[in-house]
VEXDREN-2710 file (C-alpha; in Angstrom, 1 decimal):
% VEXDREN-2710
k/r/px/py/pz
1/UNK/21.0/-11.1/-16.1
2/UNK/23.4/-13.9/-17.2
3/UNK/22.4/-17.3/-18.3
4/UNK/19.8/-19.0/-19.7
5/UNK/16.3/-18.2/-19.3
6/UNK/13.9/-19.8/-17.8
7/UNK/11.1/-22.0/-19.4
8/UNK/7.7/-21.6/-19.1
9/UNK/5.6/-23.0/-15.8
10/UNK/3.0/-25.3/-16.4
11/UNK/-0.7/-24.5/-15.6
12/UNK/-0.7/-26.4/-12.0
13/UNK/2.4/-24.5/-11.0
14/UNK/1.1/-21.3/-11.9
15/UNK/-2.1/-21.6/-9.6
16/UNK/-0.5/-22.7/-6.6
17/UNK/2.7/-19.8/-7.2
18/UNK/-0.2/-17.0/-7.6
19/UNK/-2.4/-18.5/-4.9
20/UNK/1.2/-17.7/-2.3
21/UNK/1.6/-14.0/-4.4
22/UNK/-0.3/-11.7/-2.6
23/UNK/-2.6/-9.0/-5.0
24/UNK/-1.9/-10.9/-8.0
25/UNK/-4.3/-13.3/-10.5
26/UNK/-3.7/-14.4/-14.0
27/UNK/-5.4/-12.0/-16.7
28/UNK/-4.9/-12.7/-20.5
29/UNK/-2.1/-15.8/-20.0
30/UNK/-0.3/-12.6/-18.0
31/UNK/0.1/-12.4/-14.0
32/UNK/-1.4/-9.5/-13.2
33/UNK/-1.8/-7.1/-9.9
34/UNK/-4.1/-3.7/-10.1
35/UNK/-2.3/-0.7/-7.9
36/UNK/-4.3/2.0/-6.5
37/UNK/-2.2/4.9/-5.1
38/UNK/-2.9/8.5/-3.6
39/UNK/-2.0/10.5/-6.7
40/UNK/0.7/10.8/-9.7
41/UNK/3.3/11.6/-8.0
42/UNK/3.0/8.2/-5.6
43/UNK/2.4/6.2/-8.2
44/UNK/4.9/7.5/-10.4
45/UNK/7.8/7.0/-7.8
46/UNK/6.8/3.5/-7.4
47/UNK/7.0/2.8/-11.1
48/UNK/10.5/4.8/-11.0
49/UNK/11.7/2.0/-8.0
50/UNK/10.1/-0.7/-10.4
51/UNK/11.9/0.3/-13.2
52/UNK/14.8/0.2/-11.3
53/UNK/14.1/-3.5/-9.8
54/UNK/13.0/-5.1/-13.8
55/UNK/15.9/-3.8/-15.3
56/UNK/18.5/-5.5/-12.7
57/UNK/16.6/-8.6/-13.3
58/UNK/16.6/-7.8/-16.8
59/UNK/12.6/-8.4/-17.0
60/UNK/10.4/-5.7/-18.5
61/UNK/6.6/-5.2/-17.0
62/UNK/3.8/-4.6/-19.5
63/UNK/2.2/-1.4/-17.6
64/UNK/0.2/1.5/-17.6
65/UNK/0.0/4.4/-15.2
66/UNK/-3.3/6.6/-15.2
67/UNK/-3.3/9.4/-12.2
68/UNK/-3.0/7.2/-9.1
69/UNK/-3.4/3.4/-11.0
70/UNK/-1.2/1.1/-12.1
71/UNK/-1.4/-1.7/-13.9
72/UNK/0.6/-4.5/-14.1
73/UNK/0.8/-7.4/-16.3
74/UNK/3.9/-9.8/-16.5
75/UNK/5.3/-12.7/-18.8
76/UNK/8.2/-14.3/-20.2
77/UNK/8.4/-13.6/-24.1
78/UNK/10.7/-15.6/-24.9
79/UNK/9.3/-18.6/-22.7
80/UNK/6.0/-18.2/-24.2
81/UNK/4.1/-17.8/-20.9
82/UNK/4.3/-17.0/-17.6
83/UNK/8.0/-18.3/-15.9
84/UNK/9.7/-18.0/-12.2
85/UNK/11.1/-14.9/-13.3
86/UNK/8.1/-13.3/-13.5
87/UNK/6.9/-14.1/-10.1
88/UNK/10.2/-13.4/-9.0
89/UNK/9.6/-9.7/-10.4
90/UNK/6.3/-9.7/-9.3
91/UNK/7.8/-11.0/-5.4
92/UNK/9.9/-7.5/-5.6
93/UNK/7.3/-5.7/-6.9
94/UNK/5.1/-6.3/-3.8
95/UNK/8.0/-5.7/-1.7
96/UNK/7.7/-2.1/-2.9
97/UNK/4.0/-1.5/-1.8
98/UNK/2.9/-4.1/0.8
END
C-alpha cells in the first residue's frame, strides 16, 4: 500500500462504522469479530485467503486459530487506534465467510 496512512477515527465514528460491520464489536480499543468454523482445516483455509487479503492491503490482523475458532482483533499501530483501514480489512474479511 502506497501513501500515507490513515489517522485514527474518533470514538462516534467508530460506533456508528461497527454498528454497519456485521459480526464485529470493539474489544480492548481493537475491532474485533469471533469465527466459529467446522474444523482446522476450514478455518485454516480461511486464515490462508485472509492472509492473502491483509497483506495486499498491507494491514496485519492480530489472530489466533484454535481447532475450528478464530479470532480476530484489528487496529492501526501506527494511528494509535482503530482507522478506516481496519474496517476496510475487516469489510473483506466478512466477504470471506458471510
Amino acid at each position: 500500500m502506497s501513501g500515507s496512512r490513515p489517522g485514527r477515527l474518533g470514538d462516534e465514528d467508530i460506533r456508528e462504522r461497527v454498528a454497519s460491520c456485521p459480526g464485529w464489536d470493539i474489544e480492548g480499543g481493537k475491532l474485533h469479530r469471533r469465527l466459529e468454523f467446522p474444523n482446522f482445516v476450514a478455518a485454516f483455509g480461511f486464515m490462508t485467503k485472509a492472509a492473502e487479503v491483509a497483506e495486499s492491503l498491507d494491514h496485519h490482523p492480530e489472530w489466533s486459530n484454535v481447532y475450528g475458532r478464530v479470532e480476530i482483533f484489528l487496529t492501526t499501530h501506527d494511528a494509535g487506534g482503530i482507522s478506516e483501514l481496519d474496517f476496510d480489512l475487516a469489510t473483506r474479511l466478512n466477504a470471506l465467510v458471510d
